[in-house]
C-alpha positions in Angstrom: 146.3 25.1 108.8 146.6 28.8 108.3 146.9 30.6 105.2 149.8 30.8 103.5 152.0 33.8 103.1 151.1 35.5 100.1 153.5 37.4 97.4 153.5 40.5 97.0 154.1 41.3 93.5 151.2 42.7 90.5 148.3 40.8 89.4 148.5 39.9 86.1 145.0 38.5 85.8 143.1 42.1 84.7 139.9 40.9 86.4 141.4 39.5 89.7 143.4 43.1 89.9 140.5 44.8 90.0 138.3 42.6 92.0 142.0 43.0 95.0 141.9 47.0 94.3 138.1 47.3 94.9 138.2 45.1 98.6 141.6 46.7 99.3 140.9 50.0 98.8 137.4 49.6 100.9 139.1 48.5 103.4 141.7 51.4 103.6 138.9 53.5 103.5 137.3 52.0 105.9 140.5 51.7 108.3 140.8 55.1 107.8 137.3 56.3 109.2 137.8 54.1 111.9 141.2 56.1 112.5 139.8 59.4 112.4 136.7 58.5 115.1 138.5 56.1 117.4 141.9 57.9 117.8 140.3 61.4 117.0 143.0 62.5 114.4 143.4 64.2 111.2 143.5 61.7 107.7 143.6 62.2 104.5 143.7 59.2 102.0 144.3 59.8 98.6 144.3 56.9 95.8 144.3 56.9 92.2 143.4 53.6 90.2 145.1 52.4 87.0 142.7 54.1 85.0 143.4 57.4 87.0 139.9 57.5 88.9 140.5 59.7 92.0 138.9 58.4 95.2 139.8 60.5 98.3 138.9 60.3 102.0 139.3 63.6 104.1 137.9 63.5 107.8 138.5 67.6 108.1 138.0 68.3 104.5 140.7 67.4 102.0 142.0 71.1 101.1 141.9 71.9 104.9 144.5 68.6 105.2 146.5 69.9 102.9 146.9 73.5 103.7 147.9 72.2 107.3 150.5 69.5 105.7 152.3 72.1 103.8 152.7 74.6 106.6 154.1 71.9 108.8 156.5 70.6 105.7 157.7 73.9 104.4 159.6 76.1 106.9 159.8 79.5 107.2 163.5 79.3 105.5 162.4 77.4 102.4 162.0 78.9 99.3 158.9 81.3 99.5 158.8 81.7 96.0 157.8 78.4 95.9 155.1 77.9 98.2 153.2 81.0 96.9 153.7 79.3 93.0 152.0 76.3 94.7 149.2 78.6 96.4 148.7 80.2 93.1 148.6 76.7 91.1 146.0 75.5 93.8 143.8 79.2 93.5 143.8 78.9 90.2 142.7 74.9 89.5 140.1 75.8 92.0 139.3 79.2 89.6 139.1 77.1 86.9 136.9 74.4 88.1 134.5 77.0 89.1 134.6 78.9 85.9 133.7 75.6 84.1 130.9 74.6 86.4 129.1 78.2 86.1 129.5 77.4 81.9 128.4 74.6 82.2 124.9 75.8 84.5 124.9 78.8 81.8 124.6 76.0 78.7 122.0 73.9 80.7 120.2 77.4 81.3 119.4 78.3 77.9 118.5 74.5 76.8 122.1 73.5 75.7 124.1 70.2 76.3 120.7 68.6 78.1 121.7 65.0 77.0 124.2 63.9 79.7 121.5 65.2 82.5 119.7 62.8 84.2 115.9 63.2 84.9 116.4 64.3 88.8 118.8 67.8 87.1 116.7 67.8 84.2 113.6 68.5 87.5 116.5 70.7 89.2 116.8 72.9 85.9 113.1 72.9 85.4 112.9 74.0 89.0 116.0 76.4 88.6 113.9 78.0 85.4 110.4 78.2 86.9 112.1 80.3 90.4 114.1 82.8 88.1 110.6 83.3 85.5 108.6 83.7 89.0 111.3 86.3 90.4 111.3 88.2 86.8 107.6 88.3 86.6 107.8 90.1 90.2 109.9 92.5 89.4 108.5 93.3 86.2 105.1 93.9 88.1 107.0 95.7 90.8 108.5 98.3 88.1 105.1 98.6 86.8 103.2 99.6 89.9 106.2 101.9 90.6 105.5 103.7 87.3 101.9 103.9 87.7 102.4 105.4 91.1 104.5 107.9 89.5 101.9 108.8 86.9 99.2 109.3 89.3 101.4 111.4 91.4 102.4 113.7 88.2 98.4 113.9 87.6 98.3 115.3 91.0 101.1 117.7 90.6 98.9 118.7 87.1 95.9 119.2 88.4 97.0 121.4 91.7 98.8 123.4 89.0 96.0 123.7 86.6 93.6 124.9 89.4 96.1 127.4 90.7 96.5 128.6 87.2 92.4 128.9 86.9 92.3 130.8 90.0 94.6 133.0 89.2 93.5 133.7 85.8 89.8 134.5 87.5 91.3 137.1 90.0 93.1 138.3 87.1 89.7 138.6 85.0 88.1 139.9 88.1 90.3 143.1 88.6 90.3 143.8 85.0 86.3 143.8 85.2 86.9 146.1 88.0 89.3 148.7 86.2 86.9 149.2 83.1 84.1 149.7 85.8 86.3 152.5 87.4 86.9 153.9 83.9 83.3 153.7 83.1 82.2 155.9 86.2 85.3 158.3 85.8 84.2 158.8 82.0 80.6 159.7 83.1 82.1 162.1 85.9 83.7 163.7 83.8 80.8 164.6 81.4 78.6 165.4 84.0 80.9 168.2 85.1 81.4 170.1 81.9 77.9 170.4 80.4 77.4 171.7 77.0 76.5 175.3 76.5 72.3 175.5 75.9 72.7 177.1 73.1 74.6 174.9 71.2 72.8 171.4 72.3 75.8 169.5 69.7 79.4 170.7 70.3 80.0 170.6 66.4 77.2 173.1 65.9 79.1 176.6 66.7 79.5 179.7 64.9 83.2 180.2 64.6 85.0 182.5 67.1 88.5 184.9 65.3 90.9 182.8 65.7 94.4 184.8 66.4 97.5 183.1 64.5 100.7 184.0 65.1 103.2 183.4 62.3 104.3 183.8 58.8 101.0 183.7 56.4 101.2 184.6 52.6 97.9 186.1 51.9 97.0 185.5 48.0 94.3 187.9 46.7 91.9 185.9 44.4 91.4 187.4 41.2 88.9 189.1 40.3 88.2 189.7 44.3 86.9 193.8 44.6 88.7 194.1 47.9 91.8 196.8 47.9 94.8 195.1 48.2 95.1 197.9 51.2 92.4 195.7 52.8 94.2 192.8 52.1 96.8 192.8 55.4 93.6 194.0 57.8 92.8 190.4 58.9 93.3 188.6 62.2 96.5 187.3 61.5 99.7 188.8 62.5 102.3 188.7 59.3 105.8 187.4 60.8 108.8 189.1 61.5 111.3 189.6 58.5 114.8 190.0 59.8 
């Protein structure tokens, strides 16, 4: 006898409804695959449980599916407007979902919301941390040899300077050494040539010569001086001019 023709109408039993979604939905699935390899074509399965679980089946990628079913749906004279608000609603899910993930891996980072990892990512984190320490310890190093080479080259620069400066400073010293010697020998020279007279071995010890002054000169007689006042103007000087 063969099986009879069953009805198609919903389970009521909760258990046996999800023991028939669980086979049937395998074996779409599965008929699916088989579809995509055997007949070499392009499927996409979609199916949402009761509960709202998403299982999905894409033998080119889901989004790829997708993209390719709206460009063959929507014509060129549809509305545009539309399809770009769709295009933006799709960028933006997938925005979102990104933006969420990279929180997400930026809590786990620094040590926060660790209870719903497993072991195996609580190894990947631990593996995550351990390769960004080891890449931060190297380029800490790195920064430090960098400025030590720059030190050392400055100590360089320094100590060229510093013997340029000594050299200089010693040719300096040198020709000022050689300017008091020429000074020295010109002084000498010069004594040499003018001798003192031999009579007068010092040059303070010399009778004084008339001196002739020209210019006013107020002669004051001392008193009680014997000398005539006639006497008084016959001196050396020359009395000035009264105009």
């Amino acid at each position: 006898m063969g099986r009879g023709r069953v009805e198609l109408k919903r389970i009521e039993n909760k258990i046996n409804r999800q023991v028939t979604f669980s086979k049937r939905r395998n074996g779409l699935l599965k008929k699916a695959y088989e579809l995509s390899v055997l007949c070499d074509a392009e499927v996409a399965l979609i199916i949402f449980s009761s509960r709202g679980k998403l299982y999905e089946f894409g033998s080119s990628g889901m989004s790829k599916t997708l993209e390719r079913y709206q460009r063959c749906c929507f014509t060129p004279q549809d509305n545009s407007l539309e399809r770009e608000t769709q295009n933006w609603y799709q960028e933006v899910t997938k925005l979102k979902a990104k933006y969420e993930t990279l929180q997400r891996t930026q809590r786990h980072l620094l040590g926060e919301d660790l209870g719903p990892l497993n072991v195996k990512e609580l190894q990947n984190l631990e593996k995550q941390l351990e390769g960004a320490l080891a890449l931060a310890r190297q380029r800490k190093t790195q920064i430090i040899i960098e400025q030590m080479e720059d030190l050392r080259k400055k100590e360089r620069e320094l100590g060229d300077l510093n013997k340029q400066l000594k050299i200089k400073l010693e040719a300096e010293g040198q020709n000022l050494k050689t300017i008091q010697g020429l000074w020295s020998s010109g002084a000498v020279a010069e004594t040499s040539n003018f001798p003192l007279h031999p009579s007068h071995p010092h040059p303070m010890d010399c009778d004084h010569e008339p001196v002739l002054q020209i210019g006013y000169h107020n002669f004051v007689q001392a008193e009680g001086s014997s000398v005539p006042k006639s006497m008084a103007g016959e001196t050396n000087f020359i009395h000035g001019w009264v105009i």
